[in-house]
TIMI-773556 format. One line per 5 residues: number of its first residue (from 1); their letters; for each residue z, y, x negated of C-alpha. Coordinates in nm, 2 decimals, m for minus. Each point is the difference from the previous one (the first is absolute). Layout:
BEGIN
NUM) a) Z/Y/X | ...
This chain:
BEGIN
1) xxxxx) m0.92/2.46/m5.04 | 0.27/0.03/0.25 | m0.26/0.25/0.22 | m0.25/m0.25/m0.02 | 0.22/m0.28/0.15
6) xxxxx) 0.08/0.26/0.29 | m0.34/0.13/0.05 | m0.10/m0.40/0.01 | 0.30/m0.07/0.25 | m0.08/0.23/0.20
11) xxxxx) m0.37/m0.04/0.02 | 0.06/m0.37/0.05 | 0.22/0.07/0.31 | m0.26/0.24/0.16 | m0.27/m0.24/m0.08
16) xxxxx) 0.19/m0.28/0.17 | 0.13/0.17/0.33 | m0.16/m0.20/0.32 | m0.26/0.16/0.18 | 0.16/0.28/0.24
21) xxxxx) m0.26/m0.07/0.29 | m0.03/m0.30/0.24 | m0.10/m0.33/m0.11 | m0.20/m0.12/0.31 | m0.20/0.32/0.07
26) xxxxx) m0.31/0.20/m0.11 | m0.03/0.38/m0.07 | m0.24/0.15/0.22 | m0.06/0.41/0.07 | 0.27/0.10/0.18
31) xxxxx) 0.28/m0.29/m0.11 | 0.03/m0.34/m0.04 | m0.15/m0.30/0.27 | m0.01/m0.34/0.04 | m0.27/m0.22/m0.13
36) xxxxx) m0.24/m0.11/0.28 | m0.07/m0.41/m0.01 | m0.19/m0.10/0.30 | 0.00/m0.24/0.04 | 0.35/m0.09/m0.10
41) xxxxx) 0.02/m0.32/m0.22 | 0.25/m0.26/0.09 | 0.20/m0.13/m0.32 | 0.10/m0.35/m0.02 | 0.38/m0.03/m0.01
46) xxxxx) 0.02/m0.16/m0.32 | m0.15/0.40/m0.15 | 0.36/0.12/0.01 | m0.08/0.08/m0.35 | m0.35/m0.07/m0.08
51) xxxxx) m0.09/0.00/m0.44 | m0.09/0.39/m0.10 | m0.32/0.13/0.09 | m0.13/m0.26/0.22 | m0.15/0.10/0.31
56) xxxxx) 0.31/m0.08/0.18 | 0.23/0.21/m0.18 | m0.29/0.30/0.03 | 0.02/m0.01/0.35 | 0.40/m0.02/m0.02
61) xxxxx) 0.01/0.29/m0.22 | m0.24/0.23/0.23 | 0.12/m0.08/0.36 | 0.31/0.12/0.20 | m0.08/m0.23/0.21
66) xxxxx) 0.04/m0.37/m0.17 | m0.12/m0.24/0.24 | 0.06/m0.43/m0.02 | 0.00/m0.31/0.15 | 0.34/m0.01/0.17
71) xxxxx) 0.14/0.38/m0.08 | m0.12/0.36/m0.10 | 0.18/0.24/m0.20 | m0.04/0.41/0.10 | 0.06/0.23/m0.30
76) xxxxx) 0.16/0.31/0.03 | 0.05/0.27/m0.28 | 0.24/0.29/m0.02 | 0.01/0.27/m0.26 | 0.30/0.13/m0.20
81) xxxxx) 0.10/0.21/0.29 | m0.02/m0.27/0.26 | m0.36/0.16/0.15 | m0.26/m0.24/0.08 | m0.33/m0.08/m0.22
86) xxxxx) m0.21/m0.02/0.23 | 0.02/0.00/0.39 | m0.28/m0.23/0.03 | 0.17/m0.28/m0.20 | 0.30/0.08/0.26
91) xxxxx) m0.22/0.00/0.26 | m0.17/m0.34/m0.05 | 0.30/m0.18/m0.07 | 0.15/0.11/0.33 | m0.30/m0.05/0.15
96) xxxxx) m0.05/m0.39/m0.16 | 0.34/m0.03/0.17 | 0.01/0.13/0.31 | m0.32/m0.23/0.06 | 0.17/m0.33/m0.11
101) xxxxx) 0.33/0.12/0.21 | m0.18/0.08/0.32 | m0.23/m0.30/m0.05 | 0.23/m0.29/m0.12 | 0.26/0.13/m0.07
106) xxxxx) 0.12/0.08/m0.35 | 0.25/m0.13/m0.27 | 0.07/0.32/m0.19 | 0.17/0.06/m0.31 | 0.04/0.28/m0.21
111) xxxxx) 0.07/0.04/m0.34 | 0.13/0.29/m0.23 | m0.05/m0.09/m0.40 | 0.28/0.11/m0.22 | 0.02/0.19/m0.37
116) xxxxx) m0.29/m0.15/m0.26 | m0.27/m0.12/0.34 | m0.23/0.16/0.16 | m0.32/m0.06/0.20 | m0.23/m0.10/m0.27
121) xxxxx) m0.18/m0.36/0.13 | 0.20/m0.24/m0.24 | 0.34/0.19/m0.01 | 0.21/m0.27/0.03 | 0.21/0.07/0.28
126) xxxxx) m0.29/0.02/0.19 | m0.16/m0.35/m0.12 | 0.42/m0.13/0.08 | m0.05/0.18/0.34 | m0.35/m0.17/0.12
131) xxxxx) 0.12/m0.32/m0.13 | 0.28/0.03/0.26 | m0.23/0.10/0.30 | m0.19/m0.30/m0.07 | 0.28/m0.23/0.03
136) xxxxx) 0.12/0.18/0.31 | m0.34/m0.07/0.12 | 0.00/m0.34/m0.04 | 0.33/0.01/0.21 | 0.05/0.01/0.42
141) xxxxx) m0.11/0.41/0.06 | 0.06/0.21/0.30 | 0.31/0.02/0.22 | m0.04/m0.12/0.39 | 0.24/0.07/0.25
146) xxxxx) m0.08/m0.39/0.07 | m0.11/m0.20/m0.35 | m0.33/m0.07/m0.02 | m0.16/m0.15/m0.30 | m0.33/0.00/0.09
151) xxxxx) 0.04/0.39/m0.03 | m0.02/0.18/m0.33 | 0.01/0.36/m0.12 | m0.18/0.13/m0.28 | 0.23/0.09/m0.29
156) xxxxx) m0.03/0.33/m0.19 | 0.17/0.13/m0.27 | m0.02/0.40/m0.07 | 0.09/0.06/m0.34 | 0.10/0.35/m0.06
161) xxxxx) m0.07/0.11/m0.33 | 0.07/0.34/m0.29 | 0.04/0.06/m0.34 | 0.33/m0.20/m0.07 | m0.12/m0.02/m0.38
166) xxxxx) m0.07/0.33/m0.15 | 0.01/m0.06/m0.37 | m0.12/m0.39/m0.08 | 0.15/m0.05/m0.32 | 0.29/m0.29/m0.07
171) xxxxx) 0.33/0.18/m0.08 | m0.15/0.35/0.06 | m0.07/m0.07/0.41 | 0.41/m0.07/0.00 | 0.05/0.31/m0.02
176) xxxxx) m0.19/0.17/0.31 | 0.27/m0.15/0.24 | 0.13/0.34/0.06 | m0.34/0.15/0.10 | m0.10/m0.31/0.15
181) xxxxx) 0.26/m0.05/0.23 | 0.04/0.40/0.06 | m0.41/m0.07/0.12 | 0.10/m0.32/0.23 | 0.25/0.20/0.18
186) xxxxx) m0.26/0.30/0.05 | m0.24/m0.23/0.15 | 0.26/m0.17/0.24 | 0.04/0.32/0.15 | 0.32/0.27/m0.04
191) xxxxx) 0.34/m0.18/0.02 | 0.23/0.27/m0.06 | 0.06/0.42/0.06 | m0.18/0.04/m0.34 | m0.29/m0.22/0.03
196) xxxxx) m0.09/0.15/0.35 | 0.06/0.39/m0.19 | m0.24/m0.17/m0.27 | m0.28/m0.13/0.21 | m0.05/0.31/0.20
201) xxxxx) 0.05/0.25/m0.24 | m0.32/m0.21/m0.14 | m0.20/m0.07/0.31 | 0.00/m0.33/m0.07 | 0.12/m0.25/0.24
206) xxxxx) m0.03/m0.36/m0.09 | m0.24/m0.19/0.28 | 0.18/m0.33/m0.10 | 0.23/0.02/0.31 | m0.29/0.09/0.20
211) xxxxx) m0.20/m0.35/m0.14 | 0.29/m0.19/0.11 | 0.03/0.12/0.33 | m0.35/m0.01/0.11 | 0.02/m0.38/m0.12
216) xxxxx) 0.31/m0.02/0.21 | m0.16/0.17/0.32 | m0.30/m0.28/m0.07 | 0.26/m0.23/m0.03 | 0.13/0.10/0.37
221) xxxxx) m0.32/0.06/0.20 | m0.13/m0.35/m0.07 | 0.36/m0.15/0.10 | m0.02/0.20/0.35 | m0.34/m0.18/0.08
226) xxxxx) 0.05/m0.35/m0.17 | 0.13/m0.21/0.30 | m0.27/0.17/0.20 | m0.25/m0.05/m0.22 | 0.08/m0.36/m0.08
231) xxxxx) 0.05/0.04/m0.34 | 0.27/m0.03/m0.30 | 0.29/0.28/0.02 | m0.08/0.21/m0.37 | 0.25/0.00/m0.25
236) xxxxx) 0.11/0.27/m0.26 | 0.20/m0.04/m0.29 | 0.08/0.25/m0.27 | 0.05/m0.08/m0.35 | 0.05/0.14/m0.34
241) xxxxx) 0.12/m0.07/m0.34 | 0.20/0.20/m0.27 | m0.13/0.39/0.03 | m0.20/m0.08/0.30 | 0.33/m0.12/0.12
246) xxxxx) 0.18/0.33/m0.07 | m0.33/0.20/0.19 | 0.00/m0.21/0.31 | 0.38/0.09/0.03 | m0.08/0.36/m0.03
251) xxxxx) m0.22/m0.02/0.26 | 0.21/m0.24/0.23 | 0.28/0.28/m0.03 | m0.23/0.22/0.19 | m0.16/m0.24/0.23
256) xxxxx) 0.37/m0.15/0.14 | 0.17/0.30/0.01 | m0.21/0.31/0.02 | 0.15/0.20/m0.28 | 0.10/m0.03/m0.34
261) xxxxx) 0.32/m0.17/m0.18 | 0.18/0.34/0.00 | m0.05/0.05/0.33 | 0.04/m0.29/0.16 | 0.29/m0.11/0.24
266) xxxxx) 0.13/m0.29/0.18 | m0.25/m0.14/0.31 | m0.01/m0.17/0.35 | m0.14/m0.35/m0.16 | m0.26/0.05/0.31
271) xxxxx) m0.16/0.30/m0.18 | m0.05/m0.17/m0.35 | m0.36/m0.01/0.00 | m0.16/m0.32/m0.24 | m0.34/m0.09/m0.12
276) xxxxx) m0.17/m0.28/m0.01 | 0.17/m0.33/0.07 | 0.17/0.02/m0.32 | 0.02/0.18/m0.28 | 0.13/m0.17/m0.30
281) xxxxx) 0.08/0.15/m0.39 | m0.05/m0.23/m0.31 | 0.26/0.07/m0.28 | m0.05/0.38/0.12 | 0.07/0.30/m0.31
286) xxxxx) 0.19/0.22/0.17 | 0.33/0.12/m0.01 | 0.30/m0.05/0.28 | 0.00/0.37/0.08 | m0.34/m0.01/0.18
291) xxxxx) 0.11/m0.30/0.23 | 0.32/0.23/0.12 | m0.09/0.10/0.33 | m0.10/m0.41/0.11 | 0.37/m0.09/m0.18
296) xxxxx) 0.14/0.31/0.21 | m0.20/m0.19/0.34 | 0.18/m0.32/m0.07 | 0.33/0.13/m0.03 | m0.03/0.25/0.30
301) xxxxx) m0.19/m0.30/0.25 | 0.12/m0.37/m0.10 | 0.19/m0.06/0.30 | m0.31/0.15/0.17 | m0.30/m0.22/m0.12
306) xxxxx) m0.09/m0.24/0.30 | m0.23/m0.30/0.03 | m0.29/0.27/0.12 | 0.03/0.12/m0.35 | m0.34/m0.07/m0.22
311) xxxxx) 0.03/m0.02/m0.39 | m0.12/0.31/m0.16 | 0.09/0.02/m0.38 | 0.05/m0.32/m0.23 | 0.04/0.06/m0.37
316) xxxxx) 0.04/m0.30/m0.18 | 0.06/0.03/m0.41 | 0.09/m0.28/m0.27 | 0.30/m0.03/m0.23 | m0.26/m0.06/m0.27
321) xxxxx) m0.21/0.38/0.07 | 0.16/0.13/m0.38 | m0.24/0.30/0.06 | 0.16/0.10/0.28 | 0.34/m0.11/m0.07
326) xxxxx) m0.01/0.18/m0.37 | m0.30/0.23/m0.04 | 0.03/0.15/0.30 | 0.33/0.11/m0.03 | m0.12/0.14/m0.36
331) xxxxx) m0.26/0.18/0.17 | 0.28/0.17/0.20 | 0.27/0.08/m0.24 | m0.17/0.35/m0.10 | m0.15/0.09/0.32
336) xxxxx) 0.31/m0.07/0.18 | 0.21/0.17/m0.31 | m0.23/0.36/0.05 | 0.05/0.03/0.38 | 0.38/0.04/0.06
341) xxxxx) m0.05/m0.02/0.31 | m0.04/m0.35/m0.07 | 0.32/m0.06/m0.15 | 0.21/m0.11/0.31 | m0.24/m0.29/0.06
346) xxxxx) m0.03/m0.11/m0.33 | m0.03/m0.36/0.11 | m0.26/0.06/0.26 | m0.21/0.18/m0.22 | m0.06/m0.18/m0.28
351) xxxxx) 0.06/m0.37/0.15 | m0.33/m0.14/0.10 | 0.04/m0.13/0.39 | 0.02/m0.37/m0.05 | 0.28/0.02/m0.26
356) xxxxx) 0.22/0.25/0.21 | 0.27/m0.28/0.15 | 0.09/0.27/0.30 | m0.34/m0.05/0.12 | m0.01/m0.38/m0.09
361) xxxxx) 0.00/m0.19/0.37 | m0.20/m0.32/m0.08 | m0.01/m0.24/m0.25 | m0.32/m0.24/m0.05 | 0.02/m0.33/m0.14
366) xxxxx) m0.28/m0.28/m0.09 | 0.05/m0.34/m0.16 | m0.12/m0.01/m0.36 | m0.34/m0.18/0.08 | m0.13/0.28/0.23
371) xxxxx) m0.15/0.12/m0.36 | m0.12/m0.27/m0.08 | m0.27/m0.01/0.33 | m0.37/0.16/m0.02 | m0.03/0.21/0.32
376) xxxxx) m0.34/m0.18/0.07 | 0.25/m0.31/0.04 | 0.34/0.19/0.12 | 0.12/m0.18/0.38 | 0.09/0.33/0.12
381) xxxxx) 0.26/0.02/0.41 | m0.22/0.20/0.22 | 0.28/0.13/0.14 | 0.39/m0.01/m0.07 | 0.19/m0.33/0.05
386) xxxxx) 0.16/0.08/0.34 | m0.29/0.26/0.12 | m0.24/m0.19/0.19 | m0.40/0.13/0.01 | m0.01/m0.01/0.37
391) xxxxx) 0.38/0.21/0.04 | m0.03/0.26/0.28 | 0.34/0.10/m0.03 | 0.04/0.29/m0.21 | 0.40/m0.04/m0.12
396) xxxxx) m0.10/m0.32/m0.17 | m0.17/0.17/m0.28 | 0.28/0.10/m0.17 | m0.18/0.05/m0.34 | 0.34/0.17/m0.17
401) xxxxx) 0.21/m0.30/0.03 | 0.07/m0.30/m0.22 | m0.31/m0.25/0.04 | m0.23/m0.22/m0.15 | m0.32/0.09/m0.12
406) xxxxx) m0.16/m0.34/m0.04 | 0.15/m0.06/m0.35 | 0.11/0.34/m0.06 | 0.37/0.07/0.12 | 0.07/0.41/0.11
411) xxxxx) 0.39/0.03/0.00 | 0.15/0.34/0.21 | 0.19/0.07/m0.29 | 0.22/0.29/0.20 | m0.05/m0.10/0.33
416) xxxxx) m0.16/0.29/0.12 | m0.18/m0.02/0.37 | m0.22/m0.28/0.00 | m0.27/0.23/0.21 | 0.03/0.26/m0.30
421) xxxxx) m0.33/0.16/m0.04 | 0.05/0.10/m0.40 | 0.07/m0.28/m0.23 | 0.08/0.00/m0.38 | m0.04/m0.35/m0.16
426) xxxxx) 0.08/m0.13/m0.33 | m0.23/m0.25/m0.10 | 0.10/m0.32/m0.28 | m0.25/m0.07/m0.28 | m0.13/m0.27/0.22
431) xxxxx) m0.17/0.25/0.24 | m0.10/0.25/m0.22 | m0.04/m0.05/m0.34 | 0.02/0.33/m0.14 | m0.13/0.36/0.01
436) xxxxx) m0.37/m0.10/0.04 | 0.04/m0.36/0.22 | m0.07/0.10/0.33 | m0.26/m0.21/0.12 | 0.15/m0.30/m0.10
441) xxxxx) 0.07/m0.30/0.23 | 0.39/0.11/0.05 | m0.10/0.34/0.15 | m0.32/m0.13/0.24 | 0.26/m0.33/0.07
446) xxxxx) 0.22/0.27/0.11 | m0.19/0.28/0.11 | m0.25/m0.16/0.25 | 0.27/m0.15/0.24 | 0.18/0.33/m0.02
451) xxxxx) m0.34/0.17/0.10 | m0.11/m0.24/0.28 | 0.34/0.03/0.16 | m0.02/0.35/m0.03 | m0.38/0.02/0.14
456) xxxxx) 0.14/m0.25/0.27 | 0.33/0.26/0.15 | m0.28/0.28/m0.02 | m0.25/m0.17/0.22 | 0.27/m0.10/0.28
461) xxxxx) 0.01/0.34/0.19 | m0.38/m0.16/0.08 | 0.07/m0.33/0.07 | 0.29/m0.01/0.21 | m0.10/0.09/0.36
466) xxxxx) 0.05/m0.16/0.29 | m0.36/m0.18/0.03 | 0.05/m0.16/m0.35 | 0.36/m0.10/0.04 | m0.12/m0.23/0.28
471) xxxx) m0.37/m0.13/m0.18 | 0.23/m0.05/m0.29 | 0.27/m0.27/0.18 | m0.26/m0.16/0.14
């Protein structure tokens, strides 16, 4: 009897894994492509999440390229060692973006999915995600060194998407947070000594790094030519949520400072490089040790931070994230307690980031009835009380110091350099609910302020020039 439970267990786990291959893409001979649809059907907005089966959801669940009224989405899929799918799907998202950037410019934001998501049509971070591009479509787009509403920009979200759920079963899935998160990291790119050993011993560098980047370089060609052009400066913002959190910091450790955790030593703040406008982690699981070498740039450069400085990292995590705050540092214990090497930072190994009160620099606050508000009906500050749109001085954006937010109050908790580039915020229950409640009105109310004053210090290095200075007294 007791065999037949196991055999049964066992064959009822197998049966259930998700599918190991991409959900957006067809096998052809010689690997897997994206689904041609010419031409491409434009999706009312309200087909966020269109009823199973329905020809709305069919075209959802074949195209990497998902195209509506006031927004598209660009899927991206990455395997279990951070390769691509496909580099057609790659290819005609970047291409889809580079068109809207050079054109209109382009509201881009990216998306990393955390443990349990994935790519599939109706996963629903994904549905959470295109609700909030439509909102932020129905909002002022596009960033002018002078206002100008009668000038929009197309806004894109890029959601990059892998197997964050390997075995689909309630209770049984808990337990693939160890492979899960080992997988995130892989795909964010190597971190540490070991992780680099691993991936070339393998021959099998992740391409994630490379994704972002080429969005970045996209990002920074269409800026160049935007005043010239007479269009909308392009925006870049980089996002991601629980695992997805922990693999974009893996990869920012590489992109800011060109080597990994164990290597890494103190910098000029001129030579940290940044991505994007802003790059932003959602209740993030991953532990202290793997934010070391931004807490060792703070502590080496906060006298040195000046009003030149642009915000790189923001990490912002909520007191009520129990997953991270308990389970994480679970998942930890016996890893960390089988690598003495681990033993003298005990704390920074098995703390998950937003709980570890060294790295703690910001608190978020929000009135109770910021919950209580739809996002279709949130009143969300385009910028940050005290930061004007039309600002062409760069010290005023001073994004690391005690302001307003609209409704949303960020307290420097330890004073650091308000021109810091890394920030660590602890959020109240008001902002973020919980583990899972990161696209709620408290985060965008926050967020999207923070983002446009961020956009807004990046786009200066264009806008102030003589010529303007003198259009723009006039």
């Amino acid at each position: 009897m007791r065999r037949t439970v196991v055999v049964l267990c066992a064959a009822l786990l197998v049966v259930a894994c998700s599918p190991m291959g991409p959900r957006r893409l067809k096998m052809v001979p010689g690997g897997w492509q994206v689904e041609e649809q010419a031409p491409q059907p434009t999706l009312s907005d309200v087909d966020v999440n269109p009823p199973s089966r329905s020809p709305q959801a069919r075209s959802l669940g074949s195209s990497s390229w998902e195209h509506f009224e006031s927004f598209d989405v660009g899927i991206i899929e990455f395997d279990e060692h951070g390769r691509l799918w496909s580099e057609s799907q790659r290819d005609l998202v970047l291409a889809n973006v580079r068109q809207h950037a050079m054109q209109t410019g382009a509201t881009v934001i990216v998306y990393v999915h955390g443990w349990h998501h994935s790519a599939r049509w109706n996963d629903t971070n994904l549905v959470s995600f295109r609700r909030v591009l439509r909102y932020m479509a129905s909002q002022p787009t596009g960033v002018q060194c002078r206002p100008d509403p009668t000038k929009r920009s197309r806004v894109i979200g890029v959601f990059l998407g892998w197997r964050g759920e390997s075995v689909p079963v309630p209770v049984a899935n808990l337990f693939t947070i160890w492979s899960r998160k080992r997988i995130a990291q892989t795909i964010g790119g190597p971190a540490t000594n070991y992780e680099e050993w691993k991936a070339r011993r393998n021959h099998r560098e992740s391409q994630f790094g490379e994704v972002l980047g080429a969005l970045d370089k996209i990002h920074d060609e269409a800026n160049q030519g935007a005043q010239e052009a007479n269009r909308t400066f392009t925006s870049l913002v980089i996002s991601g949520h629980s695992l997805g959190g922990a693999m974009i910091l893996s990869a920012m450790q590489r992109i800011v400072f060109g080597t990994t955790l164990d290597r890494a030593t103190v910098i000029a703040p001129a030579n940290l490089n940044r991505l994007g406008d802003a790059v932003i982690l959602l209740n993030p699981a991953v532990e202290a040790r793997r934010y070391k070498a931004f807490r060792a740039e703070l502590a080496g450069n906060m006298s040195q931070f000046s009003g030149a400085q642009k915000p790189i990292l923001l990490t912002m995590s909520s007191t009520g994230d129990w997953p991270n705050r308990i389970a994480l540092r679970v998942a930890r214990f016996f890893p960390t307690l089988f690598t003495p090497g681990r033993w003298r930072e005990w704390h920074d190994s098995t703390t998950a980031l937003g709980f570890s009160k060294p790295d703690l620099s910001h608190s978020v606050v929000a009135p109770d009835n910021v919950l209580a508000i739809q996002i279709e009906n949130a009143k969300i500050s385009l910028f940050p009380d005290g930061i004007p749109p039309d600002v062409l001085m760069p010290e005023a954006i001073n994004l690391a110091a005690s302001r307003k937010f609209g409704v949303i109050n960020l307290f420097n908790e330890k004073k650091i350099n308000e021109y810091a580039p890394f920030m660590v915020a602890s959020s109240n229950k008001n902002v973020i609910r919980d583990h899972n409640d990161i696209f709620s009105p408290g985060v965008i109310s926050f967020v999207a302020p923070y983002v446009s004053a961020s956009v807004r210090k990046n786009i200066l290095q264009f806008c102030r020039t003589p010529q303007y200075q003198q259009t723009a007294v006039k």
